[in-house]
C-alpha positions as CSV (number, residue, x, y, z in Angstrom):
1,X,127.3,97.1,-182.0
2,X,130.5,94.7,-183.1
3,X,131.1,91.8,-181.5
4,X,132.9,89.9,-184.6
5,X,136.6,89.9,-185.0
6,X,137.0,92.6,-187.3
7,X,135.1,95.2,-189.6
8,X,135.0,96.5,-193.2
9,X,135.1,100.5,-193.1
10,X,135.2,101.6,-197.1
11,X,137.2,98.8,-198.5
12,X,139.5,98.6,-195.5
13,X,139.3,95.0,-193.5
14,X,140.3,96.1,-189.9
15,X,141.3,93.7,-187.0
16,X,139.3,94.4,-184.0
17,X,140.9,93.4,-180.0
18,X,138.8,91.3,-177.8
19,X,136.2,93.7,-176.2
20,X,136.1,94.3,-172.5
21,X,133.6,91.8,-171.6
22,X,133.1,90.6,-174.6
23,X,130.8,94.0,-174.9
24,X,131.7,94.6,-178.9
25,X,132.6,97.9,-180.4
26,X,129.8,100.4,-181.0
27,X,130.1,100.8,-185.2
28,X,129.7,104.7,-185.5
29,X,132.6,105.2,-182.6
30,X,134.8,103.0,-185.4
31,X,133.6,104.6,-188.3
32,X,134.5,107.9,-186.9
33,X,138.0,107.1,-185.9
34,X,138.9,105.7,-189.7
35,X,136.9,108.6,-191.3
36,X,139.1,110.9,-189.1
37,X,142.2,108.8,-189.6
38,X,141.7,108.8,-193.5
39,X,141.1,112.3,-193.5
40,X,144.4,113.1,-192.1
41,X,146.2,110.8,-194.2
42,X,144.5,112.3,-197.1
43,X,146.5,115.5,-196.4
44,X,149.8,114.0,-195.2
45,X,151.7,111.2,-196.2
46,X,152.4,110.6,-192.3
47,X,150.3,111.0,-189.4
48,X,151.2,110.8,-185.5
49,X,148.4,109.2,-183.4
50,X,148.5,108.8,-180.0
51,X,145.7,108.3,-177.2
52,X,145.8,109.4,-173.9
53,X,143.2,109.6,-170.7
54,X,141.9,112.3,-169.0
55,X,140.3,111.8,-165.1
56,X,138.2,114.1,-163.6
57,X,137.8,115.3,-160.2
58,X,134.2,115.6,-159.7
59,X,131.2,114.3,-162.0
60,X,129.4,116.1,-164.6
61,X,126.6,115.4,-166.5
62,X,127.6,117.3,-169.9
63,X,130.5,117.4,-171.5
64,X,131.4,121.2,-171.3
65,X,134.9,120.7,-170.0
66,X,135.8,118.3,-172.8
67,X,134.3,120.9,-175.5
68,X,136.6,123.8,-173.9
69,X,139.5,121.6,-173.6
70,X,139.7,120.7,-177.1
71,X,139.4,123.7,-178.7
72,X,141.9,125.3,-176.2
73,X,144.2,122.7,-177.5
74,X,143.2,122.8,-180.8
75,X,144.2,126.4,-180.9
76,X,147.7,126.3,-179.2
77,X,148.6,123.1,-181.9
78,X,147.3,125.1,-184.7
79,X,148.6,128.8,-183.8
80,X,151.3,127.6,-181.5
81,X,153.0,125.1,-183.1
82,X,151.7,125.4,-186.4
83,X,149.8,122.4,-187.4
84,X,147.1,123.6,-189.8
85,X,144.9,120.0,-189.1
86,X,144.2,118.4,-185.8
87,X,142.1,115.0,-185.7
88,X,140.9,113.7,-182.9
89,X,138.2,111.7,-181.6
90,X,137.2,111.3,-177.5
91,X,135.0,109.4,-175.7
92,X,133.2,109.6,-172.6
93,X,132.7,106.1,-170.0
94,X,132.1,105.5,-166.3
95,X,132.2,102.2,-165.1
96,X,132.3,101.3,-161.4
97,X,133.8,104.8,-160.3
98,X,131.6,107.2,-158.8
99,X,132.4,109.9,-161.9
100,X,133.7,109.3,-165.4
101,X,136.4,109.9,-167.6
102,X,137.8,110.3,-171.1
103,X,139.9,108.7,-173.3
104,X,141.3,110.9,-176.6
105,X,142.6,109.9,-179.2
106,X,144.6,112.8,-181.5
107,X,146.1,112.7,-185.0
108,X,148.7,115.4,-185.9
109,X,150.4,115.8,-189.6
110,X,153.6,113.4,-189.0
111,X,156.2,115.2,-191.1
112,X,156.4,117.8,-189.0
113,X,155.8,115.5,-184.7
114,X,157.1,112.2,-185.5
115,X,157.1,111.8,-181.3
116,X,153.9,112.7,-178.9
117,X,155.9,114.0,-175.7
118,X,155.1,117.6,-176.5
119,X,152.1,117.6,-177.5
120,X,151.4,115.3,-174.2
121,X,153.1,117.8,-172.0
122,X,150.2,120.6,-173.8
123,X,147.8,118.1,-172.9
124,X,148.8,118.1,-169.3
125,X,149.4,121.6,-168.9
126,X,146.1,122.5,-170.6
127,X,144.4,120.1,-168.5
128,X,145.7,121.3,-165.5
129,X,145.0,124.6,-166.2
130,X,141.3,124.1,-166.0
131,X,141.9,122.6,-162.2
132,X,139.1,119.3,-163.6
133,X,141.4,116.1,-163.2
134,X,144.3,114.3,-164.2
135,X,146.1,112.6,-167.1
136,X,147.1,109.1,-167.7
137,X,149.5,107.9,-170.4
138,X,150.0,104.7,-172.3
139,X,153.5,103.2,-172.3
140,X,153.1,102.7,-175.9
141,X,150.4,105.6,-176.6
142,X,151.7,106.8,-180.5
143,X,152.3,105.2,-183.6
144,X,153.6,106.9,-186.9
145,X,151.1,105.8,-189.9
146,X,152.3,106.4,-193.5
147,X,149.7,107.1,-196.0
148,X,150.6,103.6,-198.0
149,X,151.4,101.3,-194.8
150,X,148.2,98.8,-193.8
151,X,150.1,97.3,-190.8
152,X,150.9,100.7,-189.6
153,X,147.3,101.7,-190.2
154,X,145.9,98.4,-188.3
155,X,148.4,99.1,-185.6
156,X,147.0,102.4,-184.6
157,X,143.4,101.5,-185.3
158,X,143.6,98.5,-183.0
159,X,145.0,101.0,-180.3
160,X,142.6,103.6,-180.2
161,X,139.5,101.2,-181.4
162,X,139.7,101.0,-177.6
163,X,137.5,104.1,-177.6
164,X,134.3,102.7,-179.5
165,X,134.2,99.6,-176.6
166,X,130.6,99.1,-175.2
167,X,131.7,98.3,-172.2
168,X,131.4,101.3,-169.3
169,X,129.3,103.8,-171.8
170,X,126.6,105.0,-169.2
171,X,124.1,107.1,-170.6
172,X,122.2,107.4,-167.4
173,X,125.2,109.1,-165.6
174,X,124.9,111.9,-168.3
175,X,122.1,114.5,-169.7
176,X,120.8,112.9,-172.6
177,X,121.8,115.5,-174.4
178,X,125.5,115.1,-173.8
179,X,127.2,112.4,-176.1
180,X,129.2,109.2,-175.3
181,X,132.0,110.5,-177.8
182,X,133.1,113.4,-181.0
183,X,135.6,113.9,-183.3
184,X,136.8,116.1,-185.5
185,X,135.7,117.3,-188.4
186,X,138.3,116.8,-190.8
187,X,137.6,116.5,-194.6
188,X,139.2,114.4,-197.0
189,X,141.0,116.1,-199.7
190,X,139.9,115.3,-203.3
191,X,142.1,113.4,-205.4
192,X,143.9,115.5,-207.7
């Protein structure tokens, strides 16, 4: 857990908001965001970010509908619209409500979205289609991040860091099997 001001991931110093409640940041949730983050920027010089939130209707105790989401998204960006890499990492909370929810934050080569409305809209209607909740948006939910551009890159980190906070993870209102978050997979591309 991170309750300081800000973090070293690789050789990257990164600004961290005030916590909910002073809670902190749980480390691995941050390292998987700027692993995921470099990744993508390690295979375009521009990446979109954006986060959005996704409520359900009724309470589970895995994560099942988060796991078919994604790769039903996953596979309309890819075939659909023809991004060959989608980043993303999503967590699970609950805090005072009587069922949780998920915030998700995705990363999408830049060069070819440089605006999230679309890809919200797929959100939305995929979503919808499987009948479980519904989505809330940020007023200022994307950033673009060039591959050389630190403020860029602390800009988006800072907004979806949000993700990792401590505050309103419940393990006891899931099976312990089921995690408090995942990402992507992405690997960085050697140097050349």
């Amino acid at each position: 857990m991170m309750t300081a001001p800000h973090i070293i991931l690789g050789d990257r110093p990164l600004e961290l908001p005030i916590s909910k409640a002073n809670k902190g940041f749980y480390v691995q949730i941050l390292t998987k965001i700027d692993d995921q983050l470099r990744a993508m920027l390690s295979h375009h010089c521009k990446v979109l970010v954006f986060r959005v939130d996704l409520h359900l209707h009724n309470q589970s105790s895995d994560n099942q509908v988060m796991t078919t989401f994604i790769k039903r998204y996953r596979k309309r960006l890819q075939k659909g619209l023809g991004l060959s890499r989608v980043g993303y990492v999503w967590c699970r909370e609950q805090d005072k409500a009587n069922k949780h929810h998920y915030h998700l934050a995705v990363m999408v080569d830049g060069n070819k979205h440089q605006r999230a409305g679309k890809l919200i809209s797929l959100i939305k209607y995929y979503w919808d289609e499987l009948h479980i909740g519904k989505t809330s948006v940020l007023k200022k939910c994307y950033v673009i991040v060039r591959r050389d551009n630190e403020e860029a890159y602390q800009l988006a980190f800072g907004r979806i860091c949000y993700l990792a906070k401590v505050y309103s993870k419940s393990p006891s209102q899931r099976n312990a099997s089921a995690n408090d978050y995942e990402g992507s997979r992405i690997k960085h591309k050697e140097a050349t």
